[in-house]
C-alpha positions in Angstrom: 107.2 96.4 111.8 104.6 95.0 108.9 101.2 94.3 110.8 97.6 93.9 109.5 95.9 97.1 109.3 92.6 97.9 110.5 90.3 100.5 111.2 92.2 102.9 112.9 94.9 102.9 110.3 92.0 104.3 107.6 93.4 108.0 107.4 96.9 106.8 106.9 95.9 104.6 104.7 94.2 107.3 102.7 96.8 109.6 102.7 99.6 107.1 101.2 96.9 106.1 98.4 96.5 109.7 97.4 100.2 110.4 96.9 101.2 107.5 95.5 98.0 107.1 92.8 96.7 111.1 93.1 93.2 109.9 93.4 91.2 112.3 95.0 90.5 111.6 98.9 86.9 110.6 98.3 88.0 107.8 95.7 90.7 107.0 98.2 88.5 106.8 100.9 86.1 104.2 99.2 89.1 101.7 97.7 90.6 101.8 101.4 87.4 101.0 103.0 86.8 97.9 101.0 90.6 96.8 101.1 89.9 96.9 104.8 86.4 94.8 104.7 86.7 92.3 101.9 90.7 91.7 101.9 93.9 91.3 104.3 96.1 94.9 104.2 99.5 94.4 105.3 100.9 98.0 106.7 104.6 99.1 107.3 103.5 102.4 109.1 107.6 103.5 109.7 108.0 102.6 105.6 104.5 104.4 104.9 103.8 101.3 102.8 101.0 99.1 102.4 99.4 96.6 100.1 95.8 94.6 100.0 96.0 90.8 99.5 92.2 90.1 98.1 91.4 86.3 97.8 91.2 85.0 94.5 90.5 81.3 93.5 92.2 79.2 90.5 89.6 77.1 88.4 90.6 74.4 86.5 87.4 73.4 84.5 84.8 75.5 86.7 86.4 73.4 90.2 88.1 75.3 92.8 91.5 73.9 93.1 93.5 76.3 94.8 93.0 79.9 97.0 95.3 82.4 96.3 95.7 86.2 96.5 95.4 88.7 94.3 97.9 92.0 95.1 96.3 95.2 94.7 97.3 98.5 95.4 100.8 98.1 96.2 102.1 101.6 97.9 104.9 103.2 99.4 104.4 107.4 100.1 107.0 108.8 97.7 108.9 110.1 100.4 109.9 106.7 101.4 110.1 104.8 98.2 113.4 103.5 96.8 114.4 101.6 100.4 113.1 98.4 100.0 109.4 98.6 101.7 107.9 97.3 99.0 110.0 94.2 98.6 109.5 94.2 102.6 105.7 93.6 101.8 105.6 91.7 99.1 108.2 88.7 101.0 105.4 89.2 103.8 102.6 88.8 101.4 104.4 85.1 100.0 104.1 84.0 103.4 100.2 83.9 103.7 99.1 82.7 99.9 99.9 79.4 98.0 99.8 82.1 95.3 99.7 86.1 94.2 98.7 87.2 91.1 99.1 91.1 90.2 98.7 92.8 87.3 101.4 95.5 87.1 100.5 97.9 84.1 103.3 99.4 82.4 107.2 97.5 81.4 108.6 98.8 84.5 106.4 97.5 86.6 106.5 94.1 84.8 110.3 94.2 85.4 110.3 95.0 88.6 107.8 92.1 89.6 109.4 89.9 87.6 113.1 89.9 89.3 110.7 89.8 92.7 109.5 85.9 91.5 106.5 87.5 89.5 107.7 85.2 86.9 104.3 83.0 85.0 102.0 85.0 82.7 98.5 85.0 82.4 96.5 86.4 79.6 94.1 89.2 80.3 91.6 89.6 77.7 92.0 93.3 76.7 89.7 95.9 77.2 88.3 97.9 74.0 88.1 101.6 73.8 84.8 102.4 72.2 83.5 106.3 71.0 80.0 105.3 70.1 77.9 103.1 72.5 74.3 102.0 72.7 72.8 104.2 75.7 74.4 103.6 79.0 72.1 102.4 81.7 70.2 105.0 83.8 72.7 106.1 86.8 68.9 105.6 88.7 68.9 101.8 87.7 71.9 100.8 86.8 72.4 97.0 85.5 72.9 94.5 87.8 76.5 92.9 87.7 76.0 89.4 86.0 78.2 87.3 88.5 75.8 83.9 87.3 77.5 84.8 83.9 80.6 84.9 84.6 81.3 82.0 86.8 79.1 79.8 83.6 81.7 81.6 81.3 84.5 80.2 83.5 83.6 76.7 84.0 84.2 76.3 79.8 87.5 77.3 80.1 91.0 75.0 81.3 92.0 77.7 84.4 90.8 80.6 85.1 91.4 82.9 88.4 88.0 84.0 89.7 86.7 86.5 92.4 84.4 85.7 95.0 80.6 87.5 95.0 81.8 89.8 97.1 85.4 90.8 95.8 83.1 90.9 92.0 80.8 93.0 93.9 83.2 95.4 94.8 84.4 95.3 91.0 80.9 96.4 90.0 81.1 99.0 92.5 84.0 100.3 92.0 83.2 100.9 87.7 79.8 103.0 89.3 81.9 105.0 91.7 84.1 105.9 88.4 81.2 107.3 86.7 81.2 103.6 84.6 78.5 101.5 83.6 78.0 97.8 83.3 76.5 96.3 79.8 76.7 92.6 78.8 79.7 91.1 78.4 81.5 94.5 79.7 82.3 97.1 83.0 82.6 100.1 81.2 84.9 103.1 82.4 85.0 106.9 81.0 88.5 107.5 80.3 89.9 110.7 78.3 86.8 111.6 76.6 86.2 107.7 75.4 85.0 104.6 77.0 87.0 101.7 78.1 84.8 98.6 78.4 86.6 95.6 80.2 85.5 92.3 79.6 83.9 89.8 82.1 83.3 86.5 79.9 84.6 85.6 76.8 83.7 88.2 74.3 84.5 86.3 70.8 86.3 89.2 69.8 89.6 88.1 71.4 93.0 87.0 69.4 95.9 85.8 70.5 97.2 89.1 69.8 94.0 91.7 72.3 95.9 90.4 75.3 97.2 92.3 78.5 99.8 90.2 80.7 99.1 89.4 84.6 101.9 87.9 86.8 101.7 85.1 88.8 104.4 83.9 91.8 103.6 80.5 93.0 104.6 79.9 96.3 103.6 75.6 95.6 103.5 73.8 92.9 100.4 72.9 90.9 100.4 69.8 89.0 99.9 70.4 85.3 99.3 74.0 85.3 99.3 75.5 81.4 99.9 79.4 81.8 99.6 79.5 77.9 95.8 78.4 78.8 95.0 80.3 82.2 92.7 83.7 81.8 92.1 86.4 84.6 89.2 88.8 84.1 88.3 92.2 85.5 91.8 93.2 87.2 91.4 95.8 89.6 93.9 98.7 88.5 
């Protein structure tokens, strides 16, 4: 039976992240926690499956017109994938939000969310993967996440799909855990020997071309929505 999880579910929950994602139990420790605090996690414990349905609002001209979900960390233990657990969730999930947005990161994934109703896109502007940076912030004082910044950004834009302070919070959190940075307009992540700077607020730099491609299942409809015009930053991947 799919339930909400809760506090007593953490080392499961743990567990099922690390074989899905091979994080290591410390990284999988600190995502579950906050999926437990800030969002709703819906748990199939016989299909070792859960997923984490964080609010998100959509902005049309910096007012809040709709709240929706965003679906991270979708999971089913490998044992168990390939029977329908996920599909289980997902129909669950489309019960409780007007909307889910997820941004699934590879053509499979895009496919697979796609036949599930996954079916408007939303540009993400793309990150940039940078060699040579000015100096990072001191790990002792690191910069402050500029949330003023990017709801300003937003409210010069038709829609955009924002996080709350606290869901932006964990964002920020999450890029320091990673051994990342933040530095106007960008979270910054090591990867592979680079960096890999996300941005937060319009940039200048993007073309219709430096575009990554969330999906979007409405659940209602929304009277003169342009997905051709609607921007998501800072997806949590």
């Amino acid at each position: 039976m799919i339930r909400k999880a809760n506090d007593q579910d953490k080392a499961a929950l743990r567990d099922i992240w690390c074989a899905v994602f091979d994080d290591t139990l410390d990284y999988a420790a600190f995502v579950t926690d906050h999926c437990l605090k800030l969002g709703t996690v819906l748990y199939y414990p016989e299909g070792l499956s859960f997923l984490t349905l964080f609010p998100l609002t959509l902005h049309f001209k910096g007012k809040n017109i709709l709240q929706g979900a965003y679906l991270y960390g979708v999971a089913t233990h490998p044992r168990r994938q390939r029977k329908g657990f996920g599909s289980m969730l997902l129909a669950r999930a489309s019960e409780i939000a007007p909307f889910l947005l997820l941004y699934p990161a590879t053509h499979d994934l895009q496919h697979f969310y796609h036949k599930r109703g996954f079916d408007v896109p939303v540009h993400i502007p793309s990150p940039v993967v940078r060699t040579n940076l000015p100096d990072r912030p001191s790990p002792h004082h690191p910069a402050a996440a500029p949330y003023t910044e990017y709801i300003a950004d937003a409210g010069k834009q038709d829609y955009t799909f924002l996080w709350s302070p606290s869901l932006y919070d964990y964002a920020y959190r999450e890029c320091l855990f990673r051994g990342g940075y933040v530095m106007s307009p960008w979270f910054c992540y090591p990867q592979d020997g680079n960096v890999v700077c996300k941005p937060y607020m319009n940039t200048g730099l993007t073309t219709n071309a430096s575009y990554l491609r969330a999906l979007v299942r409405f659940n209602i409809t929304v009277p003169g929505f342009r997905s051709e015009n609607a921007l998501f930053y800072l997806p949590l991947d």
